[in-house]
C-alpha positions as CSV (number, residue, x, y, z in Angstrom):
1,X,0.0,0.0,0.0
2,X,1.2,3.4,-1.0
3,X,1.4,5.9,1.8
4,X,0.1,9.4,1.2
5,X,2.4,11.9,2.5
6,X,1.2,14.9,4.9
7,X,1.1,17.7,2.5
8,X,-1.3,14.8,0.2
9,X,-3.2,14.7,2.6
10,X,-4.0,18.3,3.5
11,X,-3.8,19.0,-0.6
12,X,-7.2,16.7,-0.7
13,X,-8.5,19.2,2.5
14,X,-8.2,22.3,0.2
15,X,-11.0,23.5,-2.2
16,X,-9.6,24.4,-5.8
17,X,-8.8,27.0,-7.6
18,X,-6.6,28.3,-5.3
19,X,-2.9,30.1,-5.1
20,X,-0.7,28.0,-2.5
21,X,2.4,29.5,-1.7
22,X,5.4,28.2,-0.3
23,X,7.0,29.9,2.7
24,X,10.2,28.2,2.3
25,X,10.7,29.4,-1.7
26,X,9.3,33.3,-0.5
27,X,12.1,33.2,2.6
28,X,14.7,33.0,0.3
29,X,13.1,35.5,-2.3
30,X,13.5,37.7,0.5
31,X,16.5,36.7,1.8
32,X,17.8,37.7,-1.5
33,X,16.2,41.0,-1.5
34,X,17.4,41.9,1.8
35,X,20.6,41.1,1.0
36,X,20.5,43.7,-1.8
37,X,19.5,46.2,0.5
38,X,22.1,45.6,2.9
39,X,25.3,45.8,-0.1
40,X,23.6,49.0,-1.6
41,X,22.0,51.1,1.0
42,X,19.0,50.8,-1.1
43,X,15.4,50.4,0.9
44,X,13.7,47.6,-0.3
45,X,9.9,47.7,-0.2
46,X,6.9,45.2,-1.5
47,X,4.5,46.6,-4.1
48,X,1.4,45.4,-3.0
49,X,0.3,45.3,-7.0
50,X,2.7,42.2,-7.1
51,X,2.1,40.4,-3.9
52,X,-0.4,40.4,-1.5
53,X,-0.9,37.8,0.8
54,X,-2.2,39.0,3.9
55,X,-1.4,35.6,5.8
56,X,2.6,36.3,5.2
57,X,2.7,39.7,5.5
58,X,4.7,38.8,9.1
59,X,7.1,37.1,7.4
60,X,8.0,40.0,4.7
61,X,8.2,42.3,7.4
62,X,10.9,40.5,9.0
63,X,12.9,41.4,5.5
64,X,11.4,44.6,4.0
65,X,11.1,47.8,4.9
66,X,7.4,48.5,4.0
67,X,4.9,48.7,1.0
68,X,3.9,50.6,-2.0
69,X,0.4,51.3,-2.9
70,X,-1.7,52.5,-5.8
71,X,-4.2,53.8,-3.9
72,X,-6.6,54.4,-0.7
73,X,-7.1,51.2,-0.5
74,X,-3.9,49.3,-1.0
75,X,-2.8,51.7,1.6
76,X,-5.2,50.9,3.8
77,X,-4.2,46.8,3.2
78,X,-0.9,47.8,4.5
79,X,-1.5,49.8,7.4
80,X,-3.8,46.9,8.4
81,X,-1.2,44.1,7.7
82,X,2.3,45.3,7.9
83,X,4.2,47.1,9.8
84,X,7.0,49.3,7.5
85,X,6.9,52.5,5.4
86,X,3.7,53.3,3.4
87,X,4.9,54.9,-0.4
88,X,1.4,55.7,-2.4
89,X,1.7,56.8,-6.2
90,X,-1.7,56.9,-8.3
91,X,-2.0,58.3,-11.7
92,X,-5.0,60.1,-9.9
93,X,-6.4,60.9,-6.7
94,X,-10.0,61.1,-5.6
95,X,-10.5,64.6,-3.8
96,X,-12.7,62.5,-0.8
97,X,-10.0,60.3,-0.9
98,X,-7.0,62.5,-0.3
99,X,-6.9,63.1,3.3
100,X,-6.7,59.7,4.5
101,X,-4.1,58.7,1.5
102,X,-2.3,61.2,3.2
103,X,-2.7,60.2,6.8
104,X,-2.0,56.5,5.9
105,X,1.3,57.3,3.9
106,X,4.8,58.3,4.5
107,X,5.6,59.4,1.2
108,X,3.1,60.5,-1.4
109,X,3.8,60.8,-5.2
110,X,2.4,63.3,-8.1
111,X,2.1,62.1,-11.4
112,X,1.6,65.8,-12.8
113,X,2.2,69.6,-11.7
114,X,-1.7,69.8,-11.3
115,X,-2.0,67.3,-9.8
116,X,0.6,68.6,-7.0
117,X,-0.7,71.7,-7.0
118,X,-3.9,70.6,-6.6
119,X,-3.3,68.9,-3.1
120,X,0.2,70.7,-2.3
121,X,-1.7,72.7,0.8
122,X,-3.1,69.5,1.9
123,X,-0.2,67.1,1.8
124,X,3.2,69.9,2.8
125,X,4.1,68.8,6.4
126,X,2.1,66.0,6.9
127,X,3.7,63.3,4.0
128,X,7.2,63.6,2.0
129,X,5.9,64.5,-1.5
130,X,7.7,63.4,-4.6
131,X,7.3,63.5,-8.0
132,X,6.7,60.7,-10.8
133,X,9.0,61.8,-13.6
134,X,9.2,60.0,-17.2
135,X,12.6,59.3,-18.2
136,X,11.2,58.4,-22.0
137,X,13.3,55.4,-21.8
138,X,12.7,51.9,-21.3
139,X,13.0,48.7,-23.1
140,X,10.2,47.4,-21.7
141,X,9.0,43.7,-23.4
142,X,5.4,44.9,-24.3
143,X,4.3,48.1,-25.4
144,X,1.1,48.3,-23.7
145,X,3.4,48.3,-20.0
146,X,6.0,50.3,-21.4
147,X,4.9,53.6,-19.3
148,X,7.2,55.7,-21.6
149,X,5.6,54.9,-25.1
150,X,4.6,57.3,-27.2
151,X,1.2,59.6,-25.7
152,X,2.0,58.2,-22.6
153,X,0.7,60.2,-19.2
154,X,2.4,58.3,-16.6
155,X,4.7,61.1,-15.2
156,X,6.3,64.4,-16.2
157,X,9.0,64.9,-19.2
158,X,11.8,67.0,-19.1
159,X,9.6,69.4,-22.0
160,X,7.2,69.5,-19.3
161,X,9.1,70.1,-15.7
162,X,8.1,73.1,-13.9
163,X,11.2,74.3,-12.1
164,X,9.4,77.0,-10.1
165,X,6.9,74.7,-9.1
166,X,9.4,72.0,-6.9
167,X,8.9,74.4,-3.2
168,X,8.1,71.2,-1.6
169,X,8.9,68.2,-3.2
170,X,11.5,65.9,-1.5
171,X,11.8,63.0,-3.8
172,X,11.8,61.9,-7.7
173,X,10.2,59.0,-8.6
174,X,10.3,56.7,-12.0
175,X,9.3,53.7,-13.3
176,X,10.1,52.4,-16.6
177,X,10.8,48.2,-16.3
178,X,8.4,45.4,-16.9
179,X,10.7,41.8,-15.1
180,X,13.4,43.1,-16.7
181,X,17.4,43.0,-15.9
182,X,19.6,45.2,-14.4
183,X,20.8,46.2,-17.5
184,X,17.5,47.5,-18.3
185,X,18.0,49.6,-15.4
186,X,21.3,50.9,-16.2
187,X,19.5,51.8,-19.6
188,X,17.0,53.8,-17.8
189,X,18.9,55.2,-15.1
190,X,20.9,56.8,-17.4
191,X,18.4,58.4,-19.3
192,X,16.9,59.4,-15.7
193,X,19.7,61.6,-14.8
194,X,20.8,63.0,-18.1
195,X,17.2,64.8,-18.0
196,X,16.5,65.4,-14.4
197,X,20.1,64.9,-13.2
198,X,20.1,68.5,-12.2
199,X,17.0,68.0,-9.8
200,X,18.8,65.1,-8.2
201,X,21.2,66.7,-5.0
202,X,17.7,69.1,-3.8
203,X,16.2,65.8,-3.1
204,X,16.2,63.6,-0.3
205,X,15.2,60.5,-1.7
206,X,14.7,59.1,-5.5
207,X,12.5,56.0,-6.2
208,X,13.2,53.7,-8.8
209,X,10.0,52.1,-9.0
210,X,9.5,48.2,-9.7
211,X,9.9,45.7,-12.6
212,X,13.4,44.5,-11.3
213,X,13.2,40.6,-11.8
214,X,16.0,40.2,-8.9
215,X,14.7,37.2,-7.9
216,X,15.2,35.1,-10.8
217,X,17.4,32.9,-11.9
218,X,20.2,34.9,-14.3
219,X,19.7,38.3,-12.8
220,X,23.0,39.9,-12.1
221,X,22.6,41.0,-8.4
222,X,26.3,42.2,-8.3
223,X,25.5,44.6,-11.2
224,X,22.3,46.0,-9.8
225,X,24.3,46.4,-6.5
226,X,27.0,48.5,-8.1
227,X,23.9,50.4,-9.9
228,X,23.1,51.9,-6.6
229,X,26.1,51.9,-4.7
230,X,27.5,54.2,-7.0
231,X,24.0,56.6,-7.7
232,X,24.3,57.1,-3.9
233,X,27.6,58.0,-4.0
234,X,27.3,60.2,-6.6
235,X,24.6,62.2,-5.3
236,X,25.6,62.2,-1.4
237,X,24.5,59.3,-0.4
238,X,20.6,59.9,-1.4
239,X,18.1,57.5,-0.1
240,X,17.2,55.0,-2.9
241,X,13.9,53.4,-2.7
242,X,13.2,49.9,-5.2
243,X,9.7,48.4,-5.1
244,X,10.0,45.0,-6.3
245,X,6.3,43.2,-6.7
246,X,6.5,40.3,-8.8
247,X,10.0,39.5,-7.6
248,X,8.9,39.1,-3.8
249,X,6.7,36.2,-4.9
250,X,8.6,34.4,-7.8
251,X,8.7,31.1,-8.4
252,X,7.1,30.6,-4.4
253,X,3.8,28.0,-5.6
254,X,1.3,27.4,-8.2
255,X,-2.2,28.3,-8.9
């Protein structure tokens, strides 16, 4: 007689569809990221877009710093579940909305000038406000991601920065990669500060965004390590922010 192992066993207990995800395979996923964070200086967080299970949000606090959110209520998720930073961005805010992004959040990012000066009185003191800005690079696998195609709205170009319009902002934010490598970043980065390399040293922080595929297997870690190392050090040590989604949960169970 063949015996049916323990995880068989509960398997048969468990009503399908359902995601099952391995704590062992997300440890090390984390491991990993941490470790990133620790060589560079960078702060890693979790965008919640990418992984969300409520059940092991214990388990990536014990590795990451906190989360990023699109939104009031991804925002609220996190406050609720885990116990870092709070980073909202949204293409748009909802004007009954905005008071409680801002309460839940530690840093708060525009997608537009009128969009920041819309809530500028509202947010100043209370949240560190940054900027999305569009680097109009990326080599970004599908078009319909690539948030720097052609009409695209997802953050400011350099035709369209407002230099007397920065009273306020601490930060820069972009995001231009779709799982891509860290040579994809180096791509970008450098587009990044030859068009908003001057705004770089009155700012406290810059966020590269997500779409770093760390986690898997080929990614040059060193590389991407070096990447930041060396932006820090180049612009006095300026907190660096990645938001890895996908990456926290790759490869960590099946549907």
């Amino acid at each position: 007689m063949q015996k049916v192992s323990k995880i068989e066993t509960i398997l048969e207990k468990i009503k399908t569809p359902v995601y099952i995800c391995e704590e062992d395979l997300l440890e090390k996923n984390l491991q990993l990221l941490q470790s990133v964070g620790e060589k560079s200086g960078a702060i890693i967080l979790l965008a919640l877009k990418g992984f969300a299970f409520k059940a092991l949000a214990p388990l990536v606090d014990n590795y990451l710093s906190g989360c990023t959110t699109s939104g009031l209520h991804e925002a609220k998720f996190a406050k609720e579940y885990f116990n870092g930073t709070i980073h909202t961005y949204s293409p748009a805010y909802k004007e009954e909305d905005i008071d409680e992004v801002i309460a839940l959040s530690d840093h708060l990012i525009f997608n537009s000038f009128n969009q920041w000066l819309k809530f500028k009185d509202k947010a100043v003191g209370k949240v560190s406000c940054g900027l999305r800005l569009n680097p109009e690079v990326s080599s970004s696998p599908v078009d319909l991601y690539n948030p720097c195609g052609l009409y695209s709205r997802l953050g400011i170009t350099k035709e369209n920065m407002q230099y007397d319009k920065l009273e306020g902002i601490e930060g820069l934010h972009f995001h231009a990669l779709c799982e891509q490598d860290a040579s994809a970043l180096e791509e970008v980065l450098n587009g990044f500060e030859e068009r908003f390399g001057d705004l770089i040293p009155q700012m406290k922080w810059v966020n590269f965004g997500g779409g770093h595929h760390i986690t898997k297997d080929g990614y040059d870690v060193e590389k991407l390590i070096a990447l930041i190392k060396d932006f820090r050090a180049k612009y006095n040590n300026i907190k660096v922010y990645l938001e890895p989604g996908e990456a926290v949960g790759w490869q960590t169970g099946p549907l």
